[in-house]
KOLMI-995269 format. One record per atom (N, C-alpha, C): y, x, z. Coordinates in pm, whole numbers, padded with zeros to 5 digits, always signed. Atoms other than C-alpha are relative to their C-alpha. Layout:
<nodes>
YXZ...
</nodes>
This chain:
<nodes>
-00081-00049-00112-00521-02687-05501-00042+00142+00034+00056-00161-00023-00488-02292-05445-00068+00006+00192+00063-00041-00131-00619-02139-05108+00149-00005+00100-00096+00052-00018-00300-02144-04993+00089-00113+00026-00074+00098-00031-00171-02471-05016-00083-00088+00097+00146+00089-00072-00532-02587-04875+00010+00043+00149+00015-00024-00214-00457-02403-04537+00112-00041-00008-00207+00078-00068-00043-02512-04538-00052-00118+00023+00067+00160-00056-00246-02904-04532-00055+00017+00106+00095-00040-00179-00486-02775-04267+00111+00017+00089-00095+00028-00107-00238-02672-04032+00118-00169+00004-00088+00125-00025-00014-02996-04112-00038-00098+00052+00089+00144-00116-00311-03247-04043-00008+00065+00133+00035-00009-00142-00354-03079-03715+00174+00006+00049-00150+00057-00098+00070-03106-03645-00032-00163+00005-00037+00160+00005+00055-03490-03762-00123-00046+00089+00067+00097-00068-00234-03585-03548+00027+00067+00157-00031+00000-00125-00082-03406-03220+00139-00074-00025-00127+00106-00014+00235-03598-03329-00001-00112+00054+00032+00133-00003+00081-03911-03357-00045-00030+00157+00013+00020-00171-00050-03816-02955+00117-00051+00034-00176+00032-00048+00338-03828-02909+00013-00132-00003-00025+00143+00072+00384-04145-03074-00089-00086+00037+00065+00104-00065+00088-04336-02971-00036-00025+00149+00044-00042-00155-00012-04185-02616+00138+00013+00075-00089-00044-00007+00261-03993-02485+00037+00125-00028-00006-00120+00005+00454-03672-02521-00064+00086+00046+00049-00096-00063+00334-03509-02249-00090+00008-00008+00127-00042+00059-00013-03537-02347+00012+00124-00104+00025-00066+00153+00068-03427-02695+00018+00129+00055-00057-00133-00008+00272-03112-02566-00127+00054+00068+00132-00068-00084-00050-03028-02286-00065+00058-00143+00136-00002+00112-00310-03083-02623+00091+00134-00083-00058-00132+00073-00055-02814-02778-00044+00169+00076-00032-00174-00067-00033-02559-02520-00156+00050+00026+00115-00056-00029-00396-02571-02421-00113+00050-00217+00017-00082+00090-00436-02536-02808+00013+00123-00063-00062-00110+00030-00247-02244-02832-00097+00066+00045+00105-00070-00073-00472-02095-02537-00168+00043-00114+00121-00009+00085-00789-02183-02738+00010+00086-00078-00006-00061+00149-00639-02031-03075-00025+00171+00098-00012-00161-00025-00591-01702-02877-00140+00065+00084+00094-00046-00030-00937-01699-02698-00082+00004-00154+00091+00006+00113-01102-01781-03052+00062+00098-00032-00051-00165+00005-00910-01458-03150-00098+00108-00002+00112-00090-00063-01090-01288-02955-00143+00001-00005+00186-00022+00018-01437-01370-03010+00026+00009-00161+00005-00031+00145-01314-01378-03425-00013+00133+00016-00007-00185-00002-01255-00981-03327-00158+00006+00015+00127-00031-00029-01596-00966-03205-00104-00016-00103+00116+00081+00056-01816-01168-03414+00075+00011-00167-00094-00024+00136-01543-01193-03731-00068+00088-00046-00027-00153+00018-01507-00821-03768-00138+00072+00032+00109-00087-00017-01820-00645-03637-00089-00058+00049+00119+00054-00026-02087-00901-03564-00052+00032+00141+00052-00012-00144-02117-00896-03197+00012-00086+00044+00011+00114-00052-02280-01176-03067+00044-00023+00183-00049+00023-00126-02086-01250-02722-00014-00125+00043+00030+00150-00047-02205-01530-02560+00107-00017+00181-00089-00025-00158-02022-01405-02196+00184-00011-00010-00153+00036-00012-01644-01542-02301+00043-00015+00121-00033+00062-00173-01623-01729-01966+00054+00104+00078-00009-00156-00133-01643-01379-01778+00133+00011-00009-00102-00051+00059-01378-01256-01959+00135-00048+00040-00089+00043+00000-01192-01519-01953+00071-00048+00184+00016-00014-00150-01198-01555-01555+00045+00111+00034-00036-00171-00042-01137-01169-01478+00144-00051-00043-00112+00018+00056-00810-01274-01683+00085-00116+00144-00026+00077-00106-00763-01610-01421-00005+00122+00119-00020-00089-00121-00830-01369-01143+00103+00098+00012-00101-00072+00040-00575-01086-01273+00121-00045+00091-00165+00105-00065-00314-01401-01199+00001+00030+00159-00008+00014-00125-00405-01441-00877+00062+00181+00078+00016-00162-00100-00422-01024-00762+00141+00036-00058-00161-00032+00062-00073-01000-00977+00076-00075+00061-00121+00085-00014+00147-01265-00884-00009-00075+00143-00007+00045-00154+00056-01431-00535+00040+00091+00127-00090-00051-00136+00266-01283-00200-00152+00055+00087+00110-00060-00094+00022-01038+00000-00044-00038+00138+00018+00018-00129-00126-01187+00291+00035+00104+00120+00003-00146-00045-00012-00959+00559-00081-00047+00152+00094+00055-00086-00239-01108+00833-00145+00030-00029+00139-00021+00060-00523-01074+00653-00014+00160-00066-00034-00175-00011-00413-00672+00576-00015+00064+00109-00005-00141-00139-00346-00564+00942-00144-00049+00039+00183+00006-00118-00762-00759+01056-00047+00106-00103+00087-00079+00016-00911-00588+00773+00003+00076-00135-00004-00024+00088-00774-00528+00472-00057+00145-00080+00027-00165-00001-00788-00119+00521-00169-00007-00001+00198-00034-00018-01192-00156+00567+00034-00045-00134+00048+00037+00136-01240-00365+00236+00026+00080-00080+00028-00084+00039-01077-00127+00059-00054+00139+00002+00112-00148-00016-01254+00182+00226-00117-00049-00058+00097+00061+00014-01543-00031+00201-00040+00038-00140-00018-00052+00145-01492-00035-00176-00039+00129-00084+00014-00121+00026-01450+00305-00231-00101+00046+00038+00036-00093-00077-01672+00430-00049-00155-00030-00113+00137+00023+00123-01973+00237-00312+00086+00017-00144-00027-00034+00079-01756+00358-00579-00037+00162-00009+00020-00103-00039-01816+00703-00445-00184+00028+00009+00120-00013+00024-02169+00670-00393-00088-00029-00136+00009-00054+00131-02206+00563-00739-00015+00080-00098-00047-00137+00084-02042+00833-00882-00073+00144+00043+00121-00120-00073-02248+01082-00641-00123-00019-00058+00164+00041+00042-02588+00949-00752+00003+00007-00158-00045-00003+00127-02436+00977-01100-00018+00102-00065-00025-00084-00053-02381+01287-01022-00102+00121+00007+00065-00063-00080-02666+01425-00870-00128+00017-00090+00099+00008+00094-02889+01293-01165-00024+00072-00096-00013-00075+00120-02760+01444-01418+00017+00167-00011-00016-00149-00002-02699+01805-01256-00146+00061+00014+00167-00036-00042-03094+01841-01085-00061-00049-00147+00078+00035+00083-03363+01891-01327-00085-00143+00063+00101+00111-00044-03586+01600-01382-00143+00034+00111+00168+00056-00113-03888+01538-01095+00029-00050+00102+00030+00094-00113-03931+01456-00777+00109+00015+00095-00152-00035-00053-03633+01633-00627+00168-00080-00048-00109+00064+00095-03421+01480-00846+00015-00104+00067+00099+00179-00020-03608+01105-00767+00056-00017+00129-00027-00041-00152-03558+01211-00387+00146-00047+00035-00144-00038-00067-03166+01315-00348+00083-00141-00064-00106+00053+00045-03046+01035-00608-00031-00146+00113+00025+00124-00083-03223+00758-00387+00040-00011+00184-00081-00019-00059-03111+00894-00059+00130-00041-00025-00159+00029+00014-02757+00885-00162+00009-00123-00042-00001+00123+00016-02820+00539-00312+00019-00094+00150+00048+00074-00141-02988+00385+00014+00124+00044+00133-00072-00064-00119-02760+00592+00243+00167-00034+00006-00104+00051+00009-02433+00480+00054-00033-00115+00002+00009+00210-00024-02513+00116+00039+00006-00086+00128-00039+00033-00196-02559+00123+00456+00100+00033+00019-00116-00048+00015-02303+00295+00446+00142-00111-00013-00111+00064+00084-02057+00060+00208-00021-00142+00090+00049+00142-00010-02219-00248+00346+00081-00010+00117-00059+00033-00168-02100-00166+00744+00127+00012+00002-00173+00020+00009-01712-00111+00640+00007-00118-00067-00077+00143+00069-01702-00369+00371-00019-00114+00064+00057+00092-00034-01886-00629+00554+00076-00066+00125-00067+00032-00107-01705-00604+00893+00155-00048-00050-00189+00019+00053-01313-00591+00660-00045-00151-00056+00024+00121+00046-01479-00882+00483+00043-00140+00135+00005+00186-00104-01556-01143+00800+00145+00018+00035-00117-00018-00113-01218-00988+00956+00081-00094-00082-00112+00082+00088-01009-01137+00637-00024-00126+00010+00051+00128+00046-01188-01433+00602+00008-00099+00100+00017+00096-00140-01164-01549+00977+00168-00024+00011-00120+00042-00009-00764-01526+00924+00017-00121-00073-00010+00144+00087-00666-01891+00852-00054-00058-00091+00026+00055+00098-00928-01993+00626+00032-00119-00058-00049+00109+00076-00829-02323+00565+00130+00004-00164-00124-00015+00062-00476-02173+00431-00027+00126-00126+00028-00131+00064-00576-01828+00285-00121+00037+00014+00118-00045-00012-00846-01642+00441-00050+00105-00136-00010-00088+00097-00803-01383+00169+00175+00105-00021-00086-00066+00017-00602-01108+00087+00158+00009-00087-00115+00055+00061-00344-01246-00135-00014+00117-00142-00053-00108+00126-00153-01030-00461+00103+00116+00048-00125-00065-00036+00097-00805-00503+00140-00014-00012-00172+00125-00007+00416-01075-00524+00055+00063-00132-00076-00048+00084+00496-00925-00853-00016-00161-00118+00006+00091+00119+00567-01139-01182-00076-00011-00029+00118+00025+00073+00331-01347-01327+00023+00000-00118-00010-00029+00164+00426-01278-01685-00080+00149+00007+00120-00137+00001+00263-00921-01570-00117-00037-00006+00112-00015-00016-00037-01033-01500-00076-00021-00125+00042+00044+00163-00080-01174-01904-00120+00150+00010+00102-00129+00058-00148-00786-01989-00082+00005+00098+00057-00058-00062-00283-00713-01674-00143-00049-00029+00107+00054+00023-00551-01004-01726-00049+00105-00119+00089-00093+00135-00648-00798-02081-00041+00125+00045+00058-00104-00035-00684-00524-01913-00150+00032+00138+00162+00013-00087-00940-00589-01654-00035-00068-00077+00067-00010+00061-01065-00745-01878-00067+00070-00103+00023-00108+00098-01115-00491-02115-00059+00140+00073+00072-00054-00083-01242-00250-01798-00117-00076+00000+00132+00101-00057-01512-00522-01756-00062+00023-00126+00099+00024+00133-01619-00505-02112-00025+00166-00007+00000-00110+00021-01609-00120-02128-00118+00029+00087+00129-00040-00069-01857-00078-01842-00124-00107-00028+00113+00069+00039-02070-00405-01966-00051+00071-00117+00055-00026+00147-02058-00232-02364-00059+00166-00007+00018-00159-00046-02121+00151-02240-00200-00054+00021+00133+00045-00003-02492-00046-02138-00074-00072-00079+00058+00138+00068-02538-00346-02356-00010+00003-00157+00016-00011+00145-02424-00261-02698-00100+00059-00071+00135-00024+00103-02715-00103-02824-00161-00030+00031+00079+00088+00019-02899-00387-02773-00026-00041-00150+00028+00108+00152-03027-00602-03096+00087-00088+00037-00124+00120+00028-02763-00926-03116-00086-00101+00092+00020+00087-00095-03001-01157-02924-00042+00034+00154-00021-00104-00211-03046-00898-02594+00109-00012+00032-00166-00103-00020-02673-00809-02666+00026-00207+00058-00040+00113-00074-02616-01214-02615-00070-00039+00127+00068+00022-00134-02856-01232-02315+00041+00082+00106-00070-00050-00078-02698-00957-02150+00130-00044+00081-00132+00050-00014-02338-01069-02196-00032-00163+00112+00002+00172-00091-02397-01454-02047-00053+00039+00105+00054+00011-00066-02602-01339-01808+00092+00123+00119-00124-00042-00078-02282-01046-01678+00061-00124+00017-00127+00089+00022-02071-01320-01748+00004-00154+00155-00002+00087-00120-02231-01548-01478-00012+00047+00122-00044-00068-00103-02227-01267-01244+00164-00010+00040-00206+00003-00031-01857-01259-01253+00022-00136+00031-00038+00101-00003-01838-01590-01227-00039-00068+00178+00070+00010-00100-02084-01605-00926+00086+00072+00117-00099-00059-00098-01878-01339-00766+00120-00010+00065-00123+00106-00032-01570-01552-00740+00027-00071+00024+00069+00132-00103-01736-01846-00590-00031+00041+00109+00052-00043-00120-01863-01641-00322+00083+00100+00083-00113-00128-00068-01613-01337-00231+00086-00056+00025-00114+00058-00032-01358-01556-00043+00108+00101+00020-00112-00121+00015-01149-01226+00028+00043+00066-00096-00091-00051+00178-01072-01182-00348+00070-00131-00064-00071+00107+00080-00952-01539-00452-00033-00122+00045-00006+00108-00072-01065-01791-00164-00137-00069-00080+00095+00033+00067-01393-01826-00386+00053-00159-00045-00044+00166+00053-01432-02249-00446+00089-00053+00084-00112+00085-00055-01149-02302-00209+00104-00001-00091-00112+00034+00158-00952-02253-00519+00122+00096+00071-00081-00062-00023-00640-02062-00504+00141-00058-00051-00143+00107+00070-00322-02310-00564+00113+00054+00063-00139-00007+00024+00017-02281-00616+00013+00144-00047+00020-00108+00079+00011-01985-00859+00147+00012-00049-00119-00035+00089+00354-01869-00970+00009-00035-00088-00041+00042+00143+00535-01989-01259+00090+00088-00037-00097-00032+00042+00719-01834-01506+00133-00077-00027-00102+00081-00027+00934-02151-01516+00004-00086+00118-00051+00074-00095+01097-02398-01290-00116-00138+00026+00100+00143+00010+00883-02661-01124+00107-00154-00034-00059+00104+00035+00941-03006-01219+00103-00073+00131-00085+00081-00120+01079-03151-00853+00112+00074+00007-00150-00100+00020+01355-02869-00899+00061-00037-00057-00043+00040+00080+01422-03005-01200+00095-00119+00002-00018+00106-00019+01472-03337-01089+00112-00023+00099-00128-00062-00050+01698-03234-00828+00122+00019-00027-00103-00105+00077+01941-03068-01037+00093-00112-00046-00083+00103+00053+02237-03263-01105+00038+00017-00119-00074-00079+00154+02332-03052-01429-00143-00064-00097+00106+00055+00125+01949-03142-01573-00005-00155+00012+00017+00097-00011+01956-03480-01455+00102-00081-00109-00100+00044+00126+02278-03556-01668-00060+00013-00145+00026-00054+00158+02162-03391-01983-00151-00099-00036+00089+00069+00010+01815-03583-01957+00036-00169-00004-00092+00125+00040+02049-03939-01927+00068-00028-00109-00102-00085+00066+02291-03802-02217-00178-00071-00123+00132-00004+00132+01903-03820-02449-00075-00146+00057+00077+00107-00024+01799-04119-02285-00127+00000+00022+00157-00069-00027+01489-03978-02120-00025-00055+00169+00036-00046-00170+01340-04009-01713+00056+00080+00051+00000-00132-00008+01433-03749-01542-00173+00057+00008+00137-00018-00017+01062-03750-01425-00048+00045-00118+00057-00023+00123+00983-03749-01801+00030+00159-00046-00063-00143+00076+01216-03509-01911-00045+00176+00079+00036-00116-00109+01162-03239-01614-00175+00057-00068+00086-00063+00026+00783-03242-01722-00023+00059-00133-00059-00081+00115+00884-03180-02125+00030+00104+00002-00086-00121-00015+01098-02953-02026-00087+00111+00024+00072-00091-00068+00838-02742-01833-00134+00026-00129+00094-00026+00092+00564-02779-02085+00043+00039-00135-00047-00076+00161+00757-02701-02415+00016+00114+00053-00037-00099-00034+00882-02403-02202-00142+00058-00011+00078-00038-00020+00517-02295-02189-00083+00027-00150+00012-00042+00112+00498-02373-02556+00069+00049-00056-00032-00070+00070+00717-02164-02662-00053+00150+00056+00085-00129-00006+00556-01853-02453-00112+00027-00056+00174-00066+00082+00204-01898-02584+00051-00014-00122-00007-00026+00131+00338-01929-02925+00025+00148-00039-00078-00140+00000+00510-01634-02866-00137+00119-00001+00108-00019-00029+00199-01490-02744-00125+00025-00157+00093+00056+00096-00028-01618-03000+00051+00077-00096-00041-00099+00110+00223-01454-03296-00022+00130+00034-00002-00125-00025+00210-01142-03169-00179+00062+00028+00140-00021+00021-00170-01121-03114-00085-00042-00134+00018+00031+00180-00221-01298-03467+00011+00130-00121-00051-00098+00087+00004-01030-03619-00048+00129+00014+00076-00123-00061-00203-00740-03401-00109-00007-00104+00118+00042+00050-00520-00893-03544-00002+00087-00177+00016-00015+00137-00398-00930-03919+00057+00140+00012-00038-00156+00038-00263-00543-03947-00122+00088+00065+00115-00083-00008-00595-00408-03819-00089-00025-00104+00060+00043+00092-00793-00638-04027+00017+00077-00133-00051-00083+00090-00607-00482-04308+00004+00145-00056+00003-00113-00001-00620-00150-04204-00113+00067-00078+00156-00131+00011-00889+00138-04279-00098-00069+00096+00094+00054-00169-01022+00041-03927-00103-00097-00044+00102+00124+00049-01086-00288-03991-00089-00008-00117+00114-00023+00063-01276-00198-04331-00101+00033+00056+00139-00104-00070-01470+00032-04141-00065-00108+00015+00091+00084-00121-01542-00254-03903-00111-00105-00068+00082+00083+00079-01643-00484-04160-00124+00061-00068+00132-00051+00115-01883-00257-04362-00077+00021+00102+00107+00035-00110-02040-00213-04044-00075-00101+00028+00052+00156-00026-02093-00571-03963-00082-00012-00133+00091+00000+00122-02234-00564-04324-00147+00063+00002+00076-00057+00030-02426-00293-04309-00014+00152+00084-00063-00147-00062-02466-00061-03992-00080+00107-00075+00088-00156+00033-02757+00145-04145+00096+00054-00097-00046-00056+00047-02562+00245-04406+00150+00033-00010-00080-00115-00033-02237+00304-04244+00009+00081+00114+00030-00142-00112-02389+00536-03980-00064+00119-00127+00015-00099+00118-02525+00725-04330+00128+00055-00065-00134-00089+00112-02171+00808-04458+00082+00031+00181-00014-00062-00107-02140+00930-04068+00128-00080+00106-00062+00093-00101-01963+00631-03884-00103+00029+00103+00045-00020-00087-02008+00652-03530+00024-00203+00051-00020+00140-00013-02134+00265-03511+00043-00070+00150-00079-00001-00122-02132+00259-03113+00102+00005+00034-00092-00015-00063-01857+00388-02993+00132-00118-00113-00098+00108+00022-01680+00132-03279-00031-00133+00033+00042+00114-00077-01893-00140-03146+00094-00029+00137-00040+00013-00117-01756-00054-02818+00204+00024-00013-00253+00047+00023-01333-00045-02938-00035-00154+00004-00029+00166+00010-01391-00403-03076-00046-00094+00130+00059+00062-00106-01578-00530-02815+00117-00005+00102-00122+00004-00124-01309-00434-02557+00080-00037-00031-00141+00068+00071-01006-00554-02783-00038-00106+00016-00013+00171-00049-01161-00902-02825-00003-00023+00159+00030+00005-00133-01252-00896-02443+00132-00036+00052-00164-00046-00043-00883-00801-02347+00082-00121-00039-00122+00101+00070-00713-01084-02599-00097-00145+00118+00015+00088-00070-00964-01326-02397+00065+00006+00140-00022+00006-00086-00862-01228-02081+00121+00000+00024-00126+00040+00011-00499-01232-02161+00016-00172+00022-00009+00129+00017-00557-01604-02248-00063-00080+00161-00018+00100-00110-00722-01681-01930+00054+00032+00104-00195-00050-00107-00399-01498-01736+00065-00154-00048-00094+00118-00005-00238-01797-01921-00044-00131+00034+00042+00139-00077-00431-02084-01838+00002-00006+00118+00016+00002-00208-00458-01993-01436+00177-00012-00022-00197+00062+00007-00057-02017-01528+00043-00108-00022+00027+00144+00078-00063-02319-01737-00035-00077+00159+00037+00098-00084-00273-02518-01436+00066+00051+00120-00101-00045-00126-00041-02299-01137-00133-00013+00105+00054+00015-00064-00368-02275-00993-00168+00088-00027+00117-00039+00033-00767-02051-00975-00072-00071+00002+00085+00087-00059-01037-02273-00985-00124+00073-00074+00120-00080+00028-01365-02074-00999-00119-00075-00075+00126+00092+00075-01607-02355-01095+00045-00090-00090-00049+00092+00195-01409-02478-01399-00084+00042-00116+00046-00056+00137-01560-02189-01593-00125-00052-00049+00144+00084-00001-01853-02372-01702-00032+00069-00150+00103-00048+00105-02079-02220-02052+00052-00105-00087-00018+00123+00060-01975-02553-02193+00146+00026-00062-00160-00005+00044-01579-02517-02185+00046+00127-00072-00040-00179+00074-01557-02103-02264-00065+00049-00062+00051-00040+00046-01833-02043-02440-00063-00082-00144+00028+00048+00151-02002-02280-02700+00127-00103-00061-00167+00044+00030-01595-02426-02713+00049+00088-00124-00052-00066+00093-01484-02144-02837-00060+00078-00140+00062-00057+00152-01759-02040-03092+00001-00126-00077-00014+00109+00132-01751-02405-03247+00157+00026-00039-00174-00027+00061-01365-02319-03279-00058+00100-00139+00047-00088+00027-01465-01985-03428-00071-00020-00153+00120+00049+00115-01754-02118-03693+00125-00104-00051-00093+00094+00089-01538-02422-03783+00144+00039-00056-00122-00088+00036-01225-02220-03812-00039+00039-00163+00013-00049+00134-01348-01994-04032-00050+00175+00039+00033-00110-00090-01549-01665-03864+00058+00131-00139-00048-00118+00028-01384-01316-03993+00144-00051-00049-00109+00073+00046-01075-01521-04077+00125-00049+00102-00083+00036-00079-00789-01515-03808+00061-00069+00016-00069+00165-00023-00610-01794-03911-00088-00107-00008+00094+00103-00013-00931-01974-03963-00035-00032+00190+00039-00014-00156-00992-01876-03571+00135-00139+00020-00183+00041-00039-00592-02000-03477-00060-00180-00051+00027+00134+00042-00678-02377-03694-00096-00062+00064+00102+00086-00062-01056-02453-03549+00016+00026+00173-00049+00075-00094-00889-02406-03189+00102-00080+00056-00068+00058+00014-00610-02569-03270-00119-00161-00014+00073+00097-00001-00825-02848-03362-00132-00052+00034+00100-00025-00073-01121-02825-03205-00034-00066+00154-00031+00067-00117-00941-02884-02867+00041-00131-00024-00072+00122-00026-00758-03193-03008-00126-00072+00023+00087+00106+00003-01086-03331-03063-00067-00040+00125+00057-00005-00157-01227-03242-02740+00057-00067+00069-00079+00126-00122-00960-03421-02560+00014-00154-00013-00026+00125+00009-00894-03704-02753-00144-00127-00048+00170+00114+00042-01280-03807-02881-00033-00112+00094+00079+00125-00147-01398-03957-02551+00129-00137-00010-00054+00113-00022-01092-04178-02533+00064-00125-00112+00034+00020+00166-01088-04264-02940-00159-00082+00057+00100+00063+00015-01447-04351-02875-00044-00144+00109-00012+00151-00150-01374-04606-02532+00085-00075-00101-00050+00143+00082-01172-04804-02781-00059-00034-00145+00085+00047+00053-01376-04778-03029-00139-00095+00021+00097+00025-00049-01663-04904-02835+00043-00135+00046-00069+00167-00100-01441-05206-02647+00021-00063-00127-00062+00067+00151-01363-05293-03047-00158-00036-00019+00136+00044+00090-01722-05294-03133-00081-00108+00075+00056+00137-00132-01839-05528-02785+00094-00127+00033-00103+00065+00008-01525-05705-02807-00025-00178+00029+00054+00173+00009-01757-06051-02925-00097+00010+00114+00110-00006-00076-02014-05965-02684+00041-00091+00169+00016+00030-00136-02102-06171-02337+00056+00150+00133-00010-00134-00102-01984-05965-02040-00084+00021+00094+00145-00076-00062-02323-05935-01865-00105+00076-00131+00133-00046+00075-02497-05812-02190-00005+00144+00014+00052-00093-00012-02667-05524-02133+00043+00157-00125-00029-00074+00148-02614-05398-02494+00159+00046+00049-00200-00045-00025-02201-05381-02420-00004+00062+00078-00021-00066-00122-02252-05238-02094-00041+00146-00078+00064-00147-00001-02485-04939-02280+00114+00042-00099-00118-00024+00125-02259-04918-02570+00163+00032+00111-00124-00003-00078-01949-04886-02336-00049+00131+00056+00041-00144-00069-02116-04634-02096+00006+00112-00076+00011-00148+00096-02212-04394-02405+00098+00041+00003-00123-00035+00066-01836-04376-02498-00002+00148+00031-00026-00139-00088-01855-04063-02231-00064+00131-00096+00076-00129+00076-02106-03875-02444+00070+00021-00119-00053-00045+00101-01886-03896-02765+00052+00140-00042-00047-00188+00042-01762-03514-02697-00082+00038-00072+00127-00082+00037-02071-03326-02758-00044-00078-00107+00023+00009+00095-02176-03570-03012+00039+00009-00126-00114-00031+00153-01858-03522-03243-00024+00122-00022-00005-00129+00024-01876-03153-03164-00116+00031-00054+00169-00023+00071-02279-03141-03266+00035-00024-00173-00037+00050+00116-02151-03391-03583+00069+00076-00078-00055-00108+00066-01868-03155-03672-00073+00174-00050+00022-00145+00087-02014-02849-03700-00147+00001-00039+00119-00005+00155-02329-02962-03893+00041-00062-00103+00006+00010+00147-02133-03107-04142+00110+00128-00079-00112-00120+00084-01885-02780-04154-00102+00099-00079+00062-00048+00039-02200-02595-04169-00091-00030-00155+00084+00087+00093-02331-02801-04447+00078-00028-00123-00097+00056+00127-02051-02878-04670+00108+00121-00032-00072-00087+00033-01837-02558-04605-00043+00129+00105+00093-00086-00045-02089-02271-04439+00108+00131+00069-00080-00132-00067-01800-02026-04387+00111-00045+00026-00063+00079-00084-01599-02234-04233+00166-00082-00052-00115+00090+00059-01256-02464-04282+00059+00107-00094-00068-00067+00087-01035-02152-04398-00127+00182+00017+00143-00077+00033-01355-01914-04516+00093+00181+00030-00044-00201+00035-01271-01487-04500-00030-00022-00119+00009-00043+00200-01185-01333-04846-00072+00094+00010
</nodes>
């Protein structure tokens, strides 16, 4: 079997076993296990850019992918205007004003010769903007936060479309990686991953706690859709017919309806960042990028400037993650700050990544395509496996009870199982780079 026909099978076993969700579970599972596959394929993308292409160990996905969730929220939710006239005008003076002192002390360093004068004026302006920033932002802060917290207690968006916020997410995210890779990249690969996770849970920290940017863990629900909610649906006398007409629920059909609609944007999505991918890959560029990842000493000797290409890729994958988690805060119509967990965005998407097939974009696209099915459907594969295997057993024995309980741990142990025997039997992963 050529290379070729061996990935057209790969992708088919992973259609026929979200089919078979259809067919044995229900649709609407299957379609979810699709769309949040799609998501996956397009965050593994993004760390293939990274790690693929130029060997940059990113362990801080999560961040990324959060700045992207947050995007949603500052794009597409209706502007509090209550929470504008107590204090909104301070927070952003507030803001500025330690963006300004920043940039002064920035400033001040680099014009004065080095000594003590220098040491002097930049720490002044440090200490002096920070009292400073602290007594506007601090007072705009409580002012927002005391408007209706239960309801808001934050400043809201700017009521525009949430299909904007997709790019917008890539683009703060891709600001976020530009000022993390301007510091971090010329680290060694295991600083450069201690750095990253350790921004990455700053950002994460900062969005649990700053209720006047996204209601921290009060969560931020009812997030714009690009389509129709389902009780609309249901409503509708024109969809209600056509869903009778196929012999469907409406209940059923309404939530189909809404979730294929979602798979056909991230597909949409997904091709078009696929097709970005493969025509760089291809390019000059992407040689470059690769002989780098090979071998920076010797392509900073034929006068590559390895940094500053460290720091393109770095921000491109960054950007395609944070696009993807614009679409999941869409997907769930909702922020939830303490979802991002190290577990779900980070060693998720590098077992995608490795089992895929690392420098290999469609290898990325296949191991989160399948990757997630497994994730979702293991634990509940392994509760009937487990009720099959205690089946003869007494129902006080101890043994059935432990054997039953485990079922829960089956994730992590398939995902451990899988990728030591990908590592073991096929090292560069399902569909390998040429």
């Amino acid at each position: 079997m050529n290379q070729m026909a061996r990935n057209t099978a790969l992708f088919a076993g992973v259609a026929v076993l979200i089919l078979l969700t259809g067919f044995l579970q229900s649709w609407n599972s299957a379609v979810l296990i699709l769309n949040m596959g799609l998501i996956s394929a397009i965050m593994a993308i993004g760390v293939n850019l990274q790690w693929g292409f130029a060997g940059l160990f990113n362990v801080g996905v999560m961040g990324f992918v959060a700045l992207g969730g947050l995007a949603t929220v500052l794009v597409s939710m209706p502007p509090v205007g209550e929470a504008w006239a107590a204090g909104g005008t301070r927070v952003i003076l507030g803001l500025l004003l330690g963006a300004i002192t920043i940039a002064a002390a920035v400033m001040v360093n680099r014009r004065l010769p080095r000594g003590r004068v220098q040491l002097l004026a930049t720490a002044v302006i440090l200490v002096g903007g920070f009292f400073l920033y602290r007594a506007v932002f601090d007072a705009g802060v409580e002012a927002v936060e005391a408007v209706n917290p239960a309801g808001t207690g934050y400043l809201g968006g700017l009521g525009l479309p949430v299909l904007l916020a997709w790019p917008i997410g890539g683009l703060l995210a891709a600001g976020a990686a530009w000022l993390i890779g301007k510091t971090a990249l010329g680290l060694r690969s295991d600083y450069l991953a201690i750095a990253t996770l350790g921004i990455a849970e700053i950002i994460i920290a900062v969005m649990k706690n700053e209720d006047w940017l996204s209601r921290g863990v009060k969560n931020v629900v009812g997030v714009p859709r690009p389509l129709p909610y389902e009780i609309d649906l249901q409503s509708d006398p024109v969809f209600i017919e056509r869903a009778a007409s196929l012999g469907l629920d409406p209940v059923v059909a309404s939530s189909l309806y809404v979730k294929l609609g979602y798979s056909v944007l991230f597909a949409v999505v997904l091709a078009i960042v696929l097709w970005m991918a493969q025509m760089a890959l291809k390019s000059p560029w992407g040689r470059m990028m690769r002989a780098i990842r090979d071998n920076e000493i010797a392509a900073e000797a034929m006068g590559k400037d390895v940094t500053r290409r460290h720091l393109q890729i770095f921000v491109l994958g960054s950007a395609v993650c944070g696009i993807a988690g614009a679409m999941m805060t869409t997907l769930d119509s909702q922020l939830t700050p303490t979802s991002y967990q190290p577990l779900r965005f980070t060693f998720l998407i590098w077992v995608m990544v490795i089992v895929g097939g690392s420098g290999n974009n469609f290898g990325a696209v296949l191991g989160g395509m399948l990757i997630w099915f497994l994730w979702v459907q293991v634990e509940p594969i392994g509760l009937l496996l487990m009720d099959a295997i205690t089946a003869g057993m007494a129902d006080g024995s101890a043994l059935k009870a432990h054997l039953i309980g485990s079922a829960a741990h089956m994730r992590l142990l398939t995902m451990g199982l899988i990728l030591l025997l990908v590592l073991r039997f096929s090292p560069r992963g399902l569909i390998p780079e040429k």
